[in-house]
C-alpha positions as a Markdown table, in Angstrom:
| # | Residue | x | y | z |
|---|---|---|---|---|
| 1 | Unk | 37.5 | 73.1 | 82.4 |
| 2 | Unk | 39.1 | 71.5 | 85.3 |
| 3 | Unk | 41.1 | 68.9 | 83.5 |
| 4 | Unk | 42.3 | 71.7 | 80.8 |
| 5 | Unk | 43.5 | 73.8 | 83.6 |
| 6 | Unk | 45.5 | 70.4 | 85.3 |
| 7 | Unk | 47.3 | 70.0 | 81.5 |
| 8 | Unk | 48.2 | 73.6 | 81.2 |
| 9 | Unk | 49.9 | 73.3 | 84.5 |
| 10 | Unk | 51.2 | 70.1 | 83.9 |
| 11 | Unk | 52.8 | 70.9 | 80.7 |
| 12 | Unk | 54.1 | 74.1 | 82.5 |
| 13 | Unk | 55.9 | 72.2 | 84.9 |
| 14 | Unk | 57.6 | 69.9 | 82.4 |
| 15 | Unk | 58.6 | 72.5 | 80.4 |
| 16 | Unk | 60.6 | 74.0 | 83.0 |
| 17 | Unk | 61.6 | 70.6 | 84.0 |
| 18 | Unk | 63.2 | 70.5 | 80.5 |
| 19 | Unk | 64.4 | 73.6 | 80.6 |
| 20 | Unk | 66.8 | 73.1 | 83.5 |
| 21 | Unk | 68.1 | 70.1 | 82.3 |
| 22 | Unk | 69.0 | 71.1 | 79.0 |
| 23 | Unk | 68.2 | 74.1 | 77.4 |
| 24 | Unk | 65.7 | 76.7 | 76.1 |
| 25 | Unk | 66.7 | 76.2 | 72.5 |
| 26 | Unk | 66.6 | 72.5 | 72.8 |
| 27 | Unk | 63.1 | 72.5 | 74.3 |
| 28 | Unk | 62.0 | 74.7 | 71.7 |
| 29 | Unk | 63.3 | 71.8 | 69.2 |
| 30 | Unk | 61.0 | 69.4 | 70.9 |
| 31 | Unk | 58.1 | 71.5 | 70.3 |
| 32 | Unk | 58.4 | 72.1 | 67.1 |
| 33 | Unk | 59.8 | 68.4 | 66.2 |
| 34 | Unk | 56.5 | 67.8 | 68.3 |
| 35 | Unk | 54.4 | 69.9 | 66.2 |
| 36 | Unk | 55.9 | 67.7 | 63.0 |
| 37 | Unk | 55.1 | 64.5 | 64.5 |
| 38 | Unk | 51.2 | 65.7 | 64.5 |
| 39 | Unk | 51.1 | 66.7 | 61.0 |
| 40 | Unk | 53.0 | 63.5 | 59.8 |
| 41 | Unk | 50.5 | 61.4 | 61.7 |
| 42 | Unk | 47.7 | 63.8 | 60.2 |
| 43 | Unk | 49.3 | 62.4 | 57.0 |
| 44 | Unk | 49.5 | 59.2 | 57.8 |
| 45 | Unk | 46.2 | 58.5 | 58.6 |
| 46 | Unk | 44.6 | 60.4 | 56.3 |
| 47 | Unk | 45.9 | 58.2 | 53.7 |
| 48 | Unk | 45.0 | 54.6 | 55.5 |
| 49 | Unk | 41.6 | 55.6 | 56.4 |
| 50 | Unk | 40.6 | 58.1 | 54.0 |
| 51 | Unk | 38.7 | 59.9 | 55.9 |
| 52 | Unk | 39.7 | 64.0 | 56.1 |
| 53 | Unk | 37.5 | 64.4 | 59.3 |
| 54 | Unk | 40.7 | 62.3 | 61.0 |
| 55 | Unk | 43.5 | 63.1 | 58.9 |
| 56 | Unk | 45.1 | 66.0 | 56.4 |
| 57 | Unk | 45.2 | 65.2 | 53.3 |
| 58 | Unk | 48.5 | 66.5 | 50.9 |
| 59 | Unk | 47.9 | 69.8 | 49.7 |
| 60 | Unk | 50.0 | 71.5 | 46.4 |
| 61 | Unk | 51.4 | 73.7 | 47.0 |
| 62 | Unk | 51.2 | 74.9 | 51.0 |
| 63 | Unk | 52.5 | 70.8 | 52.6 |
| 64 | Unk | 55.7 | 71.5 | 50.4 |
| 65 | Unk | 56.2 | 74.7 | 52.1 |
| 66 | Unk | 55.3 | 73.1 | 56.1 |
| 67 | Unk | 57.8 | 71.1 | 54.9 |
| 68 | Unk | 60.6 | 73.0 | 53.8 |
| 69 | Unk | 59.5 | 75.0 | 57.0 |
| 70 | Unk | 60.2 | 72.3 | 59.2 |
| 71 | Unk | 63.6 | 71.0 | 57.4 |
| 72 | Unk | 64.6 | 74.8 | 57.8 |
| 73 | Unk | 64.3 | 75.0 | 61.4 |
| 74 | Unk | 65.7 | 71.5 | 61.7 |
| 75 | Unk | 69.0 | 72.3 | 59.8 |
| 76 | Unk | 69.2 | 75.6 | 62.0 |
| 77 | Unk | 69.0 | 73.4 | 65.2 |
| 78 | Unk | 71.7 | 71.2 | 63.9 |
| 79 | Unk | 74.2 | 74.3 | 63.0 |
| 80 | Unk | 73.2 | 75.7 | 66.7 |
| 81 | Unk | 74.4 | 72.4 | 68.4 |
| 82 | Unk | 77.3 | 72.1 | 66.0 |
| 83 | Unk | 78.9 | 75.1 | 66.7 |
| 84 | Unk | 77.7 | 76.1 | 69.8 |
């Protein structure tokens, strides 16, 4: 409980960390870009091991939609940094 209570607080402080230097919205980017890299790697190993206890396997329809999800969000971040 101790150690979950340290990462909380950890991850607190580097979020505001990355919030002064930057920006809100470009934090938030990370996150989600973050959240993307832990379902590709779901992928990834799901298909070299096999096993669905370590990874997520492709599912028709719903990974079409995390994906068009995530190239949504991505093209929104890209028209907010192009034109702001």
């Amino acid at each position: 409980m101790i150690a979950l209570t340290c990462l909380i607080t950890v991850t607190g402080i580097f979020n505001i960390a990355a919030t002064n230097v930057t920006s809100s919205m470009t934090r938030n980017v990370w996150k989600n870009f973050r959240t993307v890299l832990v379902w590709g790697l779901g992928l990834i190993i799901y298909y070299v091991t096999g096993n669905v206890e370590l990874g997520e396997k492709w599912r028709l329809p719903n990974s079409f939609f995390v994906l068009v999800g995530f190239l949504i969000m991505l093209y929104g971040a890209y028209l907010y940094y192009r034109f702001v």
